[in-house]
Each structure stands twice: as C-alpha cells, then as structure tokens.
N, C-alpha and C positions, 0 to 999 in steps of 0.2 A: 524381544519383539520381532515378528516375523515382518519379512515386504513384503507381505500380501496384496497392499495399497500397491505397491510400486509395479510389483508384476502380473495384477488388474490393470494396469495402466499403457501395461507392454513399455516401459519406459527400460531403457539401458544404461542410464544414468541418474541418477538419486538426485537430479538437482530440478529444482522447479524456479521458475524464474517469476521475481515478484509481482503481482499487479498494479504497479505505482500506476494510478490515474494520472492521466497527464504527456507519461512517459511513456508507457507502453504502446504497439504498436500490432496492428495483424500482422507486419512483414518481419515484426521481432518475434512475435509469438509463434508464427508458423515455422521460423527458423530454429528457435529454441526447440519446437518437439519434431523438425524433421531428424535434430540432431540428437534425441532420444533423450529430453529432458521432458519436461513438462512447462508450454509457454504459455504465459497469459496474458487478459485484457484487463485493463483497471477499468472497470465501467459504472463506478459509483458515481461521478458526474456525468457521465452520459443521457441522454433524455432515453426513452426506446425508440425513438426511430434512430439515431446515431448508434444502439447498441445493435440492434438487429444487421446493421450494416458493416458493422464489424465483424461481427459473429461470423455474415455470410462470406467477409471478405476472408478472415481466416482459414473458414472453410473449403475456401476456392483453393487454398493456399497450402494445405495439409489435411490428408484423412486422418491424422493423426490426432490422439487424446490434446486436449488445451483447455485452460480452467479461463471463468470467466466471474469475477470477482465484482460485489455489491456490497453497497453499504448499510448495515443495520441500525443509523444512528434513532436515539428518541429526537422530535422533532424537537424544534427550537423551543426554549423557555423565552420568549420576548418580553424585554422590558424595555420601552420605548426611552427613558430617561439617561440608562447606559447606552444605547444604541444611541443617541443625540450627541451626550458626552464624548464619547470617540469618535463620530464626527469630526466634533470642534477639535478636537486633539489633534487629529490628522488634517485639518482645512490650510493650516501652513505649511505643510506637504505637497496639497493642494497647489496651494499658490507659487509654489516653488517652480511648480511644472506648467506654471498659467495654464493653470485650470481652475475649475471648482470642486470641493468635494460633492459628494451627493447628498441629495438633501434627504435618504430616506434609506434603508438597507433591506433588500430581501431576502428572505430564504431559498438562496437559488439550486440547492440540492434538495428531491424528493428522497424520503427512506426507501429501501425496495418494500419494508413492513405495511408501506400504506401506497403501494406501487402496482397496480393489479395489470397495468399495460405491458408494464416492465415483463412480470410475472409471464404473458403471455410469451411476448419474444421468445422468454426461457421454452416455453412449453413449445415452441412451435420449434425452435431452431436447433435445440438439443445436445447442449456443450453438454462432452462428456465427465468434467468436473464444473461445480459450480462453488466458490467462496465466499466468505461472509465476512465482512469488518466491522466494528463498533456494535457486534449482539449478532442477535440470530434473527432469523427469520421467526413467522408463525407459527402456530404448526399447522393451520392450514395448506400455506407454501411449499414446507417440509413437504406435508404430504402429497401435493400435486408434482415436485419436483420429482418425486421416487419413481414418478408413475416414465420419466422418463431413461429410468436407468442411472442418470449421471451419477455420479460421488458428492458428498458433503460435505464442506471441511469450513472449519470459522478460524479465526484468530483470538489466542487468549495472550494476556499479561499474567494471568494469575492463575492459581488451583481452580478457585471460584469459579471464574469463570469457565473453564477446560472442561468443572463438572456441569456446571449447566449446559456446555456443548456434548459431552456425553449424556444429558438425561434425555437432552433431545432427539438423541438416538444418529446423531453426525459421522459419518466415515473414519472422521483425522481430526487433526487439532495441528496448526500450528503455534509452537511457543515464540511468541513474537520478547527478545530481550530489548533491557532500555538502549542497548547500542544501533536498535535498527534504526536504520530512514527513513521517511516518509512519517503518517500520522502516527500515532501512536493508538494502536487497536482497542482500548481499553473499556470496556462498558458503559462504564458511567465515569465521565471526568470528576465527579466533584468527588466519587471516594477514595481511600488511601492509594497510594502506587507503592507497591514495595519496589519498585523500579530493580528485578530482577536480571541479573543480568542473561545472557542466553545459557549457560552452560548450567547457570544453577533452575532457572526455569526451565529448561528440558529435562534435566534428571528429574525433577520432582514431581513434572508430571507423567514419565515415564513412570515413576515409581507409585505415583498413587491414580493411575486412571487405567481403565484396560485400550484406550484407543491410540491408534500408531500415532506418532509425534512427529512433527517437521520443524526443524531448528529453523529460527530465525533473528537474524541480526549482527554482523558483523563477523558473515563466513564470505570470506571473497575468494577464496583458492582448494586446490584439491587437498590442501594436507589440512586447511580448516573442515572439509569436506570429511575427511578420516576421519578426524576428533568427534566431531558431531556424532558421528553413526555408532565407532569403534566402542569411544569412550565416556559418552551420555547418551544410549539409546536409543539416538533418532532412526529414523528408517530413511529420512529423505534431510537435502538443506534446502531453504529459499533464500535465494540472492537477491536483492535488489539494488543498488547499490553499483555492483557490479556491472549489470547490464544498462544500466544509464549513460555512459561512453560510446555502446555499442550504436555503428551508423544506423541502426534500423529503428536507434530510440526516438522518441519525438522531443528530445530535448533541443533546445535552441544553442545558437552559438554561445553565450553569452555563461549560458547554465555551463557547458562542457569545458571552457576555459577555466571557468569557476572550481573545478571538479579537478582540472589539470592541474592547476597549484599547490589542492591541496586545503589545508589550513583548519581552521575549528570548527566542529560541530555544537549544533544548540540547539533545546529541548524548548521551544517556542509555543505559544498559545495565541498571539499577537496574529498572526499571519489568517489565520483560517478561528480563530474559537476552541479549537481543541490540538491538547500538546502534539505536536511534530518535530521531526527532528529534520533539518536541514545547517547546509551552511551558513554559518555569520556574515551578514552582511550588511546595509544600511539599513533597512526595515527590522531586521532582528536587533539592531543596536538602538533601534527611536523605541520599540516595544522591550526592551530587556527589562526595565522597571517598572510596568505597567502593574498596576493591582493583578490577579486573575480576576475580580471579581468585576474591572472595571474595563473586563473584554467584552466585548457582545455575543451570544449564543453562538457555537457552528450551525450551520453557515452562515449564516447570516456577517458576523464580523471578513471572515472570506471574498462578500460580495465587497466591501470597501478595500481589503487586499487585492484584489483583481482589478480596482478600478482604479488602484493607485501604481500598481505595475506597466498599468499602459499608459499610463499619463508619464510616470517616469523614462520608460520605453520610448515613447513619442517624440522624450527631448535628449533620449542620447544616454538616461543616466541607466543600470543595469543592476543597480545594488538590490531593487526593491521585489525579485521576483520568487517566490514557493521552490528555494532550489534545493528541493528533498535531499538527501545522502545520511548514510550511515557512518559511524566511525571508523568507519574499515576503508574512507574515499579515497585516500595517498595510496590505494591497491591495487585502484580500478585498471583495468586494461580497456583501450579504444580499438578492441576486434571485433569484425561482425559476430554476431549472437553463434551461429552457429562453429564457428571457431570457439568461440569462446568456450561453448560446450565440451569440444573435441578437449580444448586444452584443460579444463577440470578435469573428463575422463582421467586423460595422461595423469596429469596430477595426484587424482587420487588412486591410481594403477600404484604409481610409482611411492606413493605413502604408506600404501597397504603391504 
C-alpha cells in the first residue's frame, strides 16, 4: 500500500491523533499537525455552533491539514419502560450524591445523518479531513463534502463494514481493534463483534479492500508505530490514548490521575448505551452486570451518565466519570502534543 493519503496530507509523520470527543482540543489538534502529524477534533457532541468555533479556532491556530470527526450513529430505538427501569436503578446513586435522578432521558446527541446545520459548518468552514464514527454519512453528504476537497475516512471494527466504507467511495478506513479507547466504532451494536484485535483487523483489511488503512488501538510508541506500517500494512497509526495526558487535552484532573496509575481497562455499555472502553471505576463496577438489553439506547442512557457524573462530581466522589483509554494507558506519556509527536518520530527513526 502506497502513502499516498499521508503525502496528500504533507504529513511528516504517520501518526494521526484520535478524535475522542470530550478530549480533544484546537490547542491539541493544532499542535499535533504543526508537528507533522495529523490533529483532531471530536465533534460528535458538539452542537454546530460549538463545532464551527472549533474549527475556526484550529484554524487560527494551524494552516495546516486536521481531521474533524462525526458521528454516524442510527438514532435511538426508545423504549420508555427500559429508560424508566434504569432510572430506578440509578435513583440510589442519586440519592447518594443528595440529588435526584431524572425523571425522563434524552437523546442529547444529533446524528450528523440527519444534521444538515452541522453539514453546513462542514461546507462553509472546509477541514481538510473529515471522519466518521458509528456508519457513514449519506450519500447526499458524501457528495456535498467532495465538493470541498477534504478527505473521507470512517471507522470500521469489521471487513463488513471497511466494505461498505469502500462502496461508498471513502478515502481511508481506519481499523479501529477491541484494545482501543473510547466508543467502540461499530455499526450496529446489537450485531456480532468478532472483537478483532488491531493487528489482525489491519491485515485483513489491508488484504481484502483496495483503500489505505490506519491502525487503531493500542499503539502508543514509535516501535508500535513500526509494526503497524512495517508489518500489517498500515500507511498511518491513530493514537488516542496516548494524547489524553498531553496538557493541551481537555481531560480533568481527576481523569489524568486516573490514567497515571494505571490499572484496568473495560468494554462498557452502561456509561453512554454503546460499548466503550475506558477505565474501571465505580460506575463501571454498579453497571458490570447490567443486562445489555436493560441499558437504554445511546444516547440517551449517556444523558443519565452525565447527570450522574456531576452529581458525584459536586460531592467530591470521582469514580463516576466516561474516562475513555485504551489498553495501552500504563504507556501514556504527560508531554505536550507536539513533543509528543517529535518523540514518536524519534521512535519510529530509531525502529526502522
């Protein structure tokens, strides 16, 4: 596989930095591509007016390439009876933090699918990469996005999906493996996961798709950075994971201490509706035995995950927050973004 993606992109370094919503940042993203990687914005919860302000502050911030990453989920399946049920489940949670739960859950994430404001931002503001998580876009989107030049790239778990982002005529594909961070990109939660790991989901769609591939999942260093390219085909890695230490992340104190220790990672559905992998903590321990069936739709279960974050938050406790990471966190380095970049160079200099 040629870097044709990478050197379209004038990038000097094969590494893209993840879009974890939440975490990323303009002053991270700008930083990642002044230092010749490729930086991002997670802006699948962002409304568009928060998204277009990001974009333009990046902008201010770097002429440089930066991907700006959406979500393609199907909208919620609501079933008010499960939504009520985990209420009650959580309301001693609730009361723990003298509060209340809430008496109702919304879907506080629009798709970009059904997003046409969003859509615009894109069209007027003109990131030179645009990403996609949880599906694709239209193909109306598709087609109005081309009209701007940018690059396309979605996230697969599977072949399946990799070819449906190649029919749709997409740039890239990243192979997102079951060790990465954050959500878990997968189409449709309720079908199988062969829960690939990164090295065997990269080669297999190197070998059965014609579009460049970007490893993802639990590459934190430059000689993981080697393997990926050398020795399963990728053209490029994404880190995510890694750049959540970095001062430019929007991660809280709470998250980064959490990150310094170390410790387990967990494949969760509890937190948001759809699997994620973050750190074990008290909210991953009260949901570890949850049915899946007796979670409530993403987002929707999310909106009672956030509203029990800051209730816990408010009295001190820390355990109950979305602390994304991949299994690769006991790796993480706390350098600014663009060190960080210089020191993967070195790294994978010195591998190769």
């Amino acid at each position: 596989m040629t870097n044709t993606l990478i050197d379209d992109l004038s990038l000097s370094v094969p590494v893209f930095q993840a879009p974890m919503a939440g975490v990323s940042t303009p002053a991270m993203a700008a930083a990642v591509s002044e230092a010749g990687g490729l930086g991002a914005l997670g802006l699948g919860a962002a409304t568009p007016e928060k998204a277009r302000a990001a974009i333009s502050k990046t902008q201010a911030l770097t002429a440089r390439p930066f991907n700006v990453n959406l979500f393609c989920h199907a909208p919620a399946h609501r079933d008010t009876k499960v939504e009520q049920t985990w209420i009650d489940r959580a309301a001693p949670l609730f009361a723990r933090f003298e509060t209340s739960a809430p008496t109702s859950l919304r879907e506080i994430y629009t798709s970009f699918r059904e997003n046409d404001a969003m859509l615009e931002v894109l069209l007027e503001t003109r990131p030179a990469v645009v990403s996609f998580h949880f599906g694709l876009p239209t193909a109306k989107q598709i087609e109005a996005l081309r009209t701007t030049g940018a690059r396309l790239i979605a996230c697969a778990t599977s072949l399946e999906e990799a070819q449906a982002i190649e029919a749709a005529g997409l740039d890239a594909v990243i192979a997102q493996g079951w060790s990465a961070g954050g959500h878990r990109g997968i189409f449709d939660p309720g079908s199988r996961d062969r829960k690939l790991s990164t090295e065997a989901l990269t080669r297999e769609l190197v070998a059965k798709t014609s579009l460049p591939v970007i490893a993802a999942g639990g590459i934190m260093d430059g000689a993981d950075i080697r393997t990926a390219l050398a020795d399963w085909g990728a053209v490029a890695a994404q880190l995510g994971t890694a750049f959540v230490a970095c001062p430019e992340s929007a991660a809280d104190d709470a998250y980064r201490a959490r990150m310094e220790a170390g410790g387990e990672t967990i494949m969760t559905s509890a937190i948001s509706g759809r699997p994620a992998r973050c750190l074990s903590n008290a909210f991953t321990a009260w949901g570890r035995d949850a049915d899946p069936a007796a979670i409530p739709a993403y987002p929707c279960a999310y909106d009672l995950g956030k509203a029990l974050n800051a209730a816990a938050k408010a009295k001190g406790e820390i355990g109950f927050g979305a602390q994304w990471a991949g299994e690769g966190v006991a790796l993480a380095r706390p350098l600014p973004a663009a060190d960080l970049v210089t020191t993967l160079a070195k790294e994978l200099q010195v591998a190769g």
